[in-house]
DRENVEXTOR-367353 format. One record per residue (C-alpha): x, z negated, y; chain; residue in one letter. Coordinates in nm, 4 decimals. Each point is the difference from the previous one (the first is absolute). Example, Ala and Ser with C-alpha at 12.3 -4.5 7.8 and 13.67 -1.06 7.14 Angstrom:
       px       pz       py chain res
   1.2300  -0.7800  -0.4500     A   a
   0.1370   0.0660   0.3440     A   s
This chain:
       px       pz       py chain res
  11.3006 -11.2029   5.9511     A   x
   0.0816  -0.2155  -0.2916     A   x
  -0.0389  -0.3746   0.0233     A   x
   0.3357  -0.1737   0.0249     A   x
   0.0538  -0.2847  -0.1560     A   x
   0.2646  -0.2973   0.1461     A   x
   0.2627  -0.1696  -0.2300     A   x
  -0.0981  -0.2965   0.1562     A   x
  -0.3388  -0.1231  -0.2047     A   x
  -0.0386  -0.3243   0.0799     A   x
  -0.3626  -0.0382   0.2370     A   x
   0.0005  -0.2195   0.2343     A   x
  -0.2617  -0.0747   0.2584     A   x
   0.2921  -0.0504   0.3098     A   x
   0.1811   0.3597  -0.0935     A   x
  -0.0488   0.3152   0.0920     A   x
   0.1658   0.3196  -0.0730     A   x
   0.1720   0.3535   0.1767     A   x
   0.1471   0.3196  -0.1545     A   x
   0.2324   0.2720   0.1185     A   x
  -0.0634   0.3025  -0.2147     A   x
   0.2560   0.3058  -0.0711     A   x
   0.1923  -0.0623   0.3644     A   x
   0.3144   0.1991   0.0163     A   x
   0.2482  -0.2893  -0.0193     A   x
   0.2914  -0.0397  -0.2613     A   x
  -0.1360  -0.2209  -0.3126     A   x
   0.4094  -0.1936   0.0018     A   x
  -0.0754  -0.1255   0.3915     A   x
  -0.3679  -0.1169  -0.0550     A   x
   0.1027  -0.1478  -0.2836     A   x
   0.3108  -0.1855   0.1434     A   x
  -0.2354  -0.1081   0.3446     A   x
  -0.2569  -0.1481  -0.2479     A   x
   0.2443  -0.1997  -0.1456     A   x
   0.1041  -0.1502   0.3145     A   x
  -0.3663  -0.1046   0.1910     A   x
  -0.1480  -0.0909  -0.3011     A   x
  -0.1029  -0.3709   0.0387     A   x
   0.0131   0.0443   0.4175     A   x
  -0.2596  -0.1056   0.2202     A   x
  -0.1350   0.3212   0.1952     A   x
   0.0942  -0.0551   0.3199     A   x
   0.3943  -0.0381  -0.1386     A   x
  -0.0313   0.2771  -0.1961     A   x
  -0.1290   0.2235   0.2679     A   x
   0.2854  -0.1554   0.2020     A   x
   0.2486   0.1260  -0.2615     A   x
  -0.0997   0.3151  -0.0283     A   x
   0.0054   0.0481   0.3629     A   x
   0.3390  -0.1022  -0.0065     A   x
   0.0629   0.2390  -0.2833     A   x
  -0.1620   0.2610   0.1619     A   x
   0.2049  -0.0160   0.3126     A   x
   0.3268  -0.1024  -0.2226     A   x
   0.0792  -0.3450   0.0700     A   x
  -0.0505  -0.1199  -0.2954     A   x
   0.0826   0.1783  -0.3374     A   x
  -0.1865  -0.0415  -0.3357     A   x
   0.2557  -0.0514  -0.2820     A   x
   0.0190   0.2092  -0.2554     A   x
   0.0043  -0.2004  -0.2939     A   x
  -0.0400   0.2476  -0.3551     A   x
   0.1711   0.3341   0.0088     A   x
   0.2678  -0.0081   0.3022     A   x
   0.2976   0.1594  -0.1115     A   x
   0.1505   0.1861   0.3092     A   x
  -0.2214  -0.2069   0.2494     A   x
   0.1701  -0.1892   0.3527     A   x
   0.0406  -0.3251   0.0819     A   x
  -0.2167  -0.0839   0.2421     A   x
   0.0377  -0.2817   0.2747     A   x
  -0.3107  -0.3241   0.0107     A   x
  -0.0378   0.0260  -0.4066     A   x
   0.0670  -0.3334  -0.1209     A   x
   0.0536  -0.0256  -0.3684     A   x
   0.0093   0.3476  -0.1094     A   x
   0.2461   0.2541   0.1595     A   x
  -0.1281   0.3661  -0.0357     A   x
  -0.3319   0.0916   0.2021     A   x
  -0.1483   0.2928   0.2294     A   x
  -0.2710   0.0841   0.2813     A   x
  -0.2922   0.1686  -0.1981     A   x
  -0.2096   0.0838   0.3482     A   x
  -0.2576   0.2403  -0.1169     A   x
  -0.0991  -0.2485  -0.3378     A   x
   0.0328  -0.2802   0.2429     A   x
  -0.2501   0.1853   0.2183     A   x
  -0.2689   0.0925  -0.2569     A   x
   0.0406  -0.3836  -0.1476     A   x
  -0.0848  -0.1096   0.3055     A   x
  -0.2992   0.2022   0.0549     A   x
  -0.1420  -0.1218  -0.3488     A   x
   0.0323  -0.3098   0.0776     A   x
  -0.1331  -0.0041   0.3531     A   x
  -0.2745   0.1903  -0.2151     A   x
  -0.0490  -0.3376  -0.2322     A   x
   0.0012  -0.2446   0.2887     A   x
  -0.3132   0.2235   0.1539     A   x
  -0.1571  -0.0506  -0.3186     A   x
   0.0784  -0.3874  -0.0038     A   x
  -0.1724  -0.0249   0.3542     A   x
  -0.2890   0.2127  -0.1410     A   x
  -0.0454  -0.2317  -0.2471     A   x
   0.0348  -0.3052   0.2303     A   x
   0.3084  -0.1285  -0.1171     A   x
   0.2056  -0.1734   0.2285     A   x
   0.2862   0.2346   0.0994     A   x
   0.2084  -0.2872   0.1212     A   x
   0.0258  -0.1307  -0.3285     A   x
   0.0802   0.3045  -0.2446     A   x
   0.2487   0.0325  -0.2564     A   x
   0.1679   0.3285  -0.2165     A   x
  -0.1299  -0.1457  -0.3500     A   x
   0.0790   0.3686  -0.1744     A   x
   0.1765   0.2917   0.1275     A   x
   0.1197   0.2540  -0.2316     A   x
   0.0870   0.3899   0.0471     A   x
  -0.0131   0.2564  -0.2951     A   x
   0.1158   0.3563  -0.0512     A   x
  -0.2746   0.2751   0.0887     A   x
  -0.0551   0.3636  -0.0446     A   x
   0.3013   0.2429   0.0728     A   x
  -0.1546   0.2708   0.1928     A   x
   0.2465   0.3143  -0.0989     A   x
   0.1807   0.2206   0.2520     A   x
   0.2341   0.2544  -0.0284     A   x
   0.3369   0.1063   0.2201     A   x
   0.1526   0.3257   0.0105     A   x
   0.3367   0.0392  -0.1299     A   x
   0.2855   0.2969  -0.0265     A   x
  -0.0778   0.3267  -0.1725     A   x
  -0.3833  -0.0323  -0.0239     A   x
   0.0103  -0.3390  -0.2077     A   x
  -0.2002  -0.2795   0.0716     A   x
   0.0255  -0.4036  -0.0439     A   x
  -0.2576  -0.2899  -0.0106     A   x
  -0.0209  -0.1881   0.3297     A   x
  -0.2656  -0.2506  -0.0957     A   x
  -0.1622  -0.2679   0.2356     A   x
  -0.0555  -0.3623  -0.1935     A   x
  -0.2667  -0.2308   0.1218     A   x
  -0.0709  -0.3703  -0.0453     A   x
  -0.3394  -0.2062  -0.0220     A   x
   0.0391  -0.3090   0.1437     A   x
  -0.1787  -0.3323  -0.0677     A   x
  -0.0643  -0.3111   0.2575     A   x
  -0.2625  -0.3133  -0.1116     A   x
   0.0125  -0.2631   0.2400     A   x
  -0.1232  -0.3507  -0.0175     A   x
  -0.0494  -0.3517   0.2239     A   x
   0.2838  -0.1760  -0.0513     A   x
């Protein structure tokens, strides 16, 4: 595989890094969770997305909401939703970084989102059958994910 590089560049001696490659999640949601946890500590971020996850809490949707609820608990911005499965696989990348922060013998107590970004990935093409022996695309996007985390 390819190396991947980070958007984040800056080297530190107190960071340390996590990916999520190509996972089956919609590019708008990761995007729109990134946006809200960057800047968290990890435990409150994990807490959030927990929340999320079991909808308590929503994640505002900030860019591109036309047609999107209101959603009760969003304070300063109306329109929001419950992305569960990007939650999920957000979660899991960065349980994934705080491994790698107690590999590294950082203290986990003490960590901090410093970057968290999500880009578009590959679309992996699919078809679906339609009337009169016609078909139409039924494509799958996927989203690489980004976490560096740092001692605050």
């Amino acid at each position: 595989m390819a190396k991947m590089k980070y958007a984040y560049n800056e080297a530190k001696e107190k960071t340390v890094k996590a990916a999520g490659r190509s996972l089956k999640i919609s590019p708008k949601h990761a995007v729109e969770i990134c946006n809200v946890i960057r800047g968290m500590d990890i435990e409150e971020a994990k807490a959030y997305l927990d929340d999320v996850i079991l909808m308590k809490t929503p994640v505002p949707f900030k860019r591109h909401n036309k047609k999107v609820g209101h959603r009760r608990g969003l304070k300063g911005w109306p329109t929001g939703r419950y992305p569960v499965k990007a939650a999920a696989q957000v979660l899991e990348v960065l349980k994934n970084a705080e491994a790698n922060a107690e590999y590294q013998g950082l203290d986990s107590e003490n960590l901090k989102i410093i970057h968290i970004s999500s880009h578009r990935g590959y679309v992996i093409r699919g078809w679906t059958a339609r009337a009169f022996g016609r078909a139409s695309p039924f494509n799958t996007t996927t989203t690489h994910i980004q976490v560096v985390l740092g001692e605050a």
